[in-house]
C-alpha positions as CSV (number, residue, x, y, z in Angstrom):
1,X,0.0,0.0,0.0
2,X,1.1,3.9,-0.6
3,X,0.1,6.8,0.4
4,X,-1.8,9.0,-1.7
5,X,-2.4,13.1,-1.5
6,X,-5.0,15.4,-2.8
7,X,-2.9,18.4,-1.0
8,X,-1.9,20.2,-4.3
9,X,-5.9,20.2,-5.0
10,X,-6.9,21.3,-1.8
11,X,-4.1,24.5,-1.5
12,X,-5.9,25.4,-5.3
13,X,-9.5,25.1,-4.4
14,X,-8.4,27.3,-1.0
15,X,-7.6,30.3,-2.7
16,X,-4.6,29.0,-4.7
17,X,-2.9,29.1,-1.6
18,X,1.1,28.5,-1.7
19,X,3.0,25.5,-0.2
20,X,5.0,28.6,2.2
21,X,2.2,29.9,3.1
22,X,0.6,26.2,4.2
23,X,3.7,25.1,5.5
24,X,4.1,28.5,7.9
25,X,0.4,27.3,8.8
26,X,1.5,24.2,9.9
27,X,4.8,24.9,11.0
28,X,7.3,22.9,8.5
29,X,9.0,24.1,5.4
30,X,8.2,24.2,1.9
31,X,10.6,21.6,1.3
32,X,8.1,19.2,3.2
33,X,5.1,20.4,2.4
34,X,6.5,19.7,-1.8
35,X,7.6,16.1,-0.4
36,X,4.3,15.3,0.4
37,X,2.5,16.9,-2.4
38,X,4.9,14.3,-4.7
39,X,5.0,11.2,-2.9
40,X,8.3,11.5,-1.5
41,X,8.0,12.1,1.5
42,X,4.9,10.7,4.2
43,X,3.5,13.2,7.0
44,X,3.4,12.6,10.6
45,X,0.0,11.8,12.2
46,X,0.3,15.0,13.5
47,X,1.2,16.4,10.5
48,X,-1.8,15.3,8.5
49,X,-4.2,16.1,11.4
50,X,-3.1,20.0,11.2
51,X,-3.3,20.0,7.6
52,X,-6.8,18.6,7.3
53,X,-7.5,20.5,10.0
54,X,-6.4,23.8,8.2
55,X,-8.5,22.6,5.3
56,X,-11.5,22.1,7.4
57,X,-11.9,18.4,6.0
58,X,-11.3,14.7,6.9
59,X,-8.0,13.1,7.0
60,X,-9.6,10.4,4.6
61,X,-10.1,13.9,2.1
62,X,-7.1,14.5,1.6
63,X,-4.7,11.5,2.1
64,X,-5.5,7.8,1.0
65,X,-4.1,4.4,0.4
66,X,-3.6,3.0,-3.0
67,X,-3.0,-0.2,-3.4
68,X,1.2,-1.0,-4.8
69,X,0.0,-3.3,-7.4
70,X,-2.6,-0.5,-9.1
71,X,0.2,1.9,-9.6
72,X,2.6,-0.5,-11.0
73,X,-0.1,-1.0,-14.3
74,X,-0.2,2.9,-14.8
């Protein structure tokens, strides 16, 4: 299983907003807030509480579990 993001969406349907300006939100760098947005990089619990929490959603909204096998056919 992997860990999936919709975070890129979310910051765009939130006024566009920019990974700085979430990460000062949440209190990490840009650098980590990028590493999540592409995969490389997977949050803390905490981490991905205060970001669905900034985004007023469910954790289950904005991250997700694919399964290994589906990527490896796209």
């Amino acid at each position: 299983m992997k860990l999936e993001n919709n975070l890129r969406k979310y910051r765009f349907e939130h006024n566009e907003i920019s990974q700085q300006d979430l990460a000062n939100a949440v209190g990490v760098t840009r650098l980590t807030i990028h590493s999540i947005e592409t995969g490389k990089f997977n949050p803390s619990t905490l981490l991905a509480l205060k970001i669905a929490a900034y985004f007023n959603a469910s954790l289950e909204e904005i991250f997700y579990l694919v399964d290994d096998e589906e990527n490896d056919e796209k």
